[in-house]
C-alpha positions in Angstrom: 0.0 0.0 0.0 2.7 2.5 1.4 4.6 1.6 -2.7 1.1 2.4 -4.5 0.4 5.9 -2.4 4.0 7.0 -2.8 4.0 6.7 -6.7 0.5 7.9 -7.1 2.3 10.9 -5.1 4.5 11.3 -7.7 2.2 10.8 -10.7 -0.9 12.8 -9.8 -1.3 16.5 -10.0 -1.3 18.6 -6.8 -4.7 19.9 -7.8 -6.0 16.3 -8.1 -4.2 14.8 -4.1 -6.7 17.1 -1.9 -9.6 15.5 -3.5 -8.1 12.1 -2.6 -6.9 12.0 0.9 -10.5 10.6 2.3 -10.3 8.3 -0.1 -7.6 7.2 0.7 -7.6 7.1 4.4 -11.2 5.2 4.0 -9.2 3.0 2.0 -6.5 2.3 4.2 -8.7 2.0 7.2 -11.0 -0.7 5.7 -7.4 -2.4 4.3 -6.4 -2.7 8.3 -9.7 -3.6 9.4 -9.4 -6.5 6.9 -5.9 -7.6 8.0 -7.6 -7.2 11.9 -10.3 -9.3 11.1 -8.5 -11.5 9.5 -5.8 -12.4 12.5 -2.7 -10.9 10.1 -2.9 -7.6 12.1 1.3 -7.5 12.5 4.4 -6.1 11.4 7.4 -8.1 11.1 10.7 -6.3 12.4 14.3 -7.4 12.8 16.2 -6.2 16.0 20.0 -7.7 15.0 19.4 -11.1 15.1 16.2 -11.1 16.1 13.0 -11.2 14.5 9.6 -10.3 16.4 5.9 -9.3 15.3 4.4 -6.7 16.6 0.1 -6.7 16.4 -1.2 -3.9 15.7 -5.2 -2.8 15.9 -7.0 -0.5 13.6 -6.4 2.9 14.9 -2.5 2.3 15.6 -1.6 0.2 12.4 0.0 3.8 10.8 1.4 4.7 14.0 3.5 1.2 14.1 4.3 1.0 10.0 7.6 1.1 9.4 8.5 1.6 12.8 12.5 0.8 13.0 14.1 0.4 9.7 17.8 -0.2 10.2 17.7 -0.1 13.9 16.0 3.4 14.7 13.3 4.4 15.6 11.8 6.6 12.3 9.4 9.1 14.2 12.6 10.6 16.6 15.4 8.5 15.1 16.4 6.4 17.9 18.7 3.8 18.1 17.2 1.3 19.3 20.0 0.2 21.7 19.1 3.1 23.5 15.6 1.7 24.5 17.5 -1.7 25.4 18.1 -1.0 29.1 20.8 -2.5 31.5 20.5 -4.9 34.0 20.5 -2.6 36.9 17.0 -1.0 35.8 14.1 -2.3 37.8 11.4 -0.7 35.8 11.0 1.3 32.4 8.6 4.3 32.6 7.3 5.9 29.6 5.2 9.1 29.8 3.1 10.1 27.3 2.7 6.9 25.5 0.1 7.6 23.2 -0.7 4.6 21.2 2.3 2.3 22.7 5.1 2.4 19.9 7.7 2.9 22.9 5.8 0.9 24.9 6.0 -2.3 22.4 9.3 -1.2 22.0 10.4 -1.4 25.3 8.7 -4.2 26.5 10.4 -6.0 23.1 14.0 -5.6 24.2 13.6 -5.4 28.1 11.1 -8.3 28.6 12.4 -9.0 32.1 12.0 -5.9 33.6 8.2 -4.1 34.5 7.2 -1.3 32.2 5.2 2.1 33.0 3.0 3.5 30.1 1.2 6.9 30.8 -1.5 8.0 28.4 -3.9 10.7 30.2 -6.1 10.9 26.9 -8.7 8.7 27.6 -9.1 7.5 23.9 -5.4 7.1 23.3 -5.7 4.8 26.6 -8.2 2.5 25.2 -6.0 2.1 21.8 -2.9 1.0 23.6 -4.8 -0.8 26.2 -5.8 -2.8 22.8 -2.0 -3.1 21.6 -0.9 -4.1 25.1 -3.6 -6.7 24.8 -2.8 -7.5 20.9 0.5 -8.2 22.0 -0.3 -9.9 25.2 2.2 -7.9 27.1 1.7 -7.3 31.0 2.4 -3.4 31.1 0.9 -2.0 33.7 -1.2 1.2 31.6 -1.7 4.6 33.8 -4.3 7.1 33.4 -2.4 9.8 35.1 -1.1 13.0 33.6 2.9 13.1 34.7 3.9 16.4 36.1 6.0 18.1 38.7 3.8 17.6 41.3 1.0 14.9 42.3 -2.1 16.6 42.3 -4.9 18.0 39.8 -4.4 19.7 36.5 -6.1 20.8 33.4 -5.0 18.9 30.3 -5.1 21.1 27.0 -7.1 18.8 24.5 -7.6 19.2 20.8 -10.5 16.9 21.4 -9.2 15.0 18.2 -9.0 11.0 18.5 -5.7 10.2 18.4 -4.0 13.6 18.8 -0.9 13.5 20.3 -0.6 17.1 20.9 -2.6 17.1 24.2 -0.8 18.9 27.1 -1.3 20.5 30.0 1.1 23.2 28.7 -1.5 25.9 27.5 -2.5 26.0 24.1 -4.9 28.5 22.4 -8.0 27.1 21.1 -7.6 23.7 23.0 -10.4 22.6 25.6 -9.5 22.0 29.1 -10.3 18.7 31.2 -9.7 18.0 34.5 -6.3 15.2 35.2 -4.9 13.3 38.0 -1.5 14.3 37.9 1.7 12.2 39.9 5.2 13.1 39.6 8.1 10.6 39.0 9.5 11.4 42.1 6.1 10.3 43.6 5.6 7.2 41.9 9.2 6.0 42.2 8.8 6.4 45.4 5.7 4.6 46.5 6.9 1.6 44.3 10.3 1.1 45.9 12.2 1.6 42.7 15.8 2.2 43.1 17.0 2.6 39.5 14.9 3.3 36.4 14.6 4.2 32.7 12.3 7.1 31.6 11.4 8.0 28.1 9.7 11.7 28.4 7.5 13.1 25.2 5.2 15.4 27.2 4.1 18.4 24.8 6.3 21.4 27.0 5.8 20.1 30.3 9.2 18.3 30.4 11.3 20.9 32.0 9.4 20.2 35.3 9.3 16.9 34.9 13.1 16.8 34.8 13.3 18.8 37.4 11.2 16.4 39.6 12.7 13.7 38.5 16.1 14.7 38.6 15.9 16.2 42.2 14.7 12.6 44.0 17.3 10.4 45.7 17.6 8.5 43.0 20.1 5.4 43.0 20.0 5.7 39.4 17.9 7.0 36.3 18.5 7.3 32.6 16.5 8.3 29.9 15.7 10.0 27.0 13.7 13.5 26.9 12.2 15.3 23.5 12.4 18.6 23.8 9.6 20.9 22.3 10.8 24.8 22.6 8.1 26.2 21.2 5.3 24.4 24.3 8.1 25.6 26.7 6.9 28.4 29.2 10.7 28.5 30.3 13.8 29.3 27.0 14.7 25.7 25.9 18.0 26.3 26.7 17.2 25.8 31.0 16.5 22.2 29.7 20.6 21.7 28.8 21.5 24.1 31.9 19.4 21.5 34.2 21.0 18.5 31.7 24.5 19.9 32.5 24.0 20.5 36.3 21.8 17.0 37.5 23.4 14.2 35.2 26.4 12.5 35.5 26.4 12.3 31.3 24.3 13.6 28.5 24.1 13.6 24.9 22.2 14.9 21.6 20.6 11.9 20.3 18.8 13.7 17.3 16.2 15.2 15.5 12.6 14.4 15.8 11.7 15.8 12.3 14.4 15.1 9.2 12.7 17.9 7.7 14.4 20.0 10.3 17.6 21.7 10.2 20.5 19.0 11.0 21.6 20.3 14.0 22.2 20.2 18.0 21.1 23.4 18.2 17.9 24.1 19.9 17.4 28.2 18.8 15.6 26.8 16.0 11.6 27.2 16.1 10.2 24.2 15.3 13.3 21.9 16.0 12.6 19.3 18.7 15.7 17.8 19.5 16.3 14.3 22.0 18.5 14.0 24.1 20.0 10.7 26.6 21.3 11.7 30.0 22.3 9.7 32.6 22.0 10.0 36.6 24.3 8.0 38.5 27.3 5.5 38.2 27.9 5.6 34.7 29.6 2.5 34.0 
């Protein structure tokens, strides 16, 4: 399907591909729906040596196409030995999990260790509640909203299915909707965890998150963080400062769009870069 859409692209007239797109998507939904139906609902991917499938149900199947080509992760180009955490990690905790791609992911290459998926939206929820199921995975799925503090916030919704741009950073022309909130700091706490892995995509509220996080007794805590200047109610560049002064080691991973400029730099709009950091013995 991807083959037939991306010469069409080519032959077709710009005038003509407007006119086309609900087709199209009708298209593709009822093509997954078949494949769902039909007990074929998976992607085949190679990790090295390894080959797994990953199921997949109608609303996610684009979100999980074409995944990890060559190793990364296309959507923030991540290695994905980065998501491959070491022995010492007693749980992996990834906020703002959206329809599970790091979740499958992590639970994939760390299938050992207990893993955290937070997903405040509650239609979002239900879809990776599905995967997790799909997949028959044991991830514990949170409804919380992770911020600095435990408490209640608004989350700033587009009130889109599926949107991934929900936040409780403030955004004009998005609804508001009351949210549980817990910090990291919280929630490490009241599960005895000593040493963890995070993976933070939280739409401008990861500054205090980091903060939080990065402020708890931790034994140890690594991670990776996207960083989207343009949600931030702080300059970007206090997320580096706080990078620099609470880690033991940090690095720019990448770019989140190849679109972007190529570049560490984060004076750039739009550009969201990632970044790995590292909170304890190193070695």
């Amino acid at each position: 399907m991807t083959a037939i859409t991306n010469t069409a692209g080519q032959i077709l007239p710009d005038w003509v591909k407007p006119f086309l797109v609900p087709v199209y998507k009708q298209i593709r939904h009822l093509y997954w729906a078949g494949r769902c139906v039909s007990g074929i609902n998976y992607y085949t991917y190679r990790f090295g040596d390894r080959t797994v499938q990953v199921y997949y149900t109608v609303e996610s199947a684009g979100a999980f196409s074409g995944l990890v080509p060559d190793g990364i992760v296309t959507t923030e180009q991540i290695p994905l030995d980065l998501l491959e955490v070491n022995e010492r990690v007693n749980a992996v905790i990834d906020v703002g999990a959206h329809f599970g791609t790091y979740t499958v992911l992590f639970e994939l290459l760390n299938r050992k260790i207990d893993v955290y998926a937070f997903e405040p939206d509650d239609y979002n929820r239900d879809v990776l509640k599905r995967v997790v199921e799909e997949n028959e995975f044991d991830t514990h799925v949170r409804p919380e909203v992770v911020a600095e503090e435990t408490s209640v916030v608004d989350l700033y919704t587009s009130n889109r299915d599926g949107s991934e741009r929900n936040s409780i950073s403030a955004i004009d022309g998005f609804e508001t909707v009351e949210k549980q909130s817990v910090s990291l700091s919280d929630f490490i706490e009241e599960r005895g965890l000593s040493s963890v892995f995070v993976k933070i995509d939280a739409e401008g509220a990861e500054l205090d998150i980091l903060r939080d996080l990065l402020s708890a007794p931790n034994e140890y805590v690594a991670g990776i963080v996207e960083v989207h200047p343009e949600k931030l109610s702080e300059p970007p560049e206090e997320v580096i400062r706080l990078l620099e002064s609470a880690c033991d080691d940090y690095q720019y991973i990448a770019e989140t769009s190849p679109s972007h400029v190529d570049s560490d730099s984060i004076e750039f709009e739009h550009n969201r870069p990632m970044y790995y950091f590292v909170q304890g013995d190193t070695q």
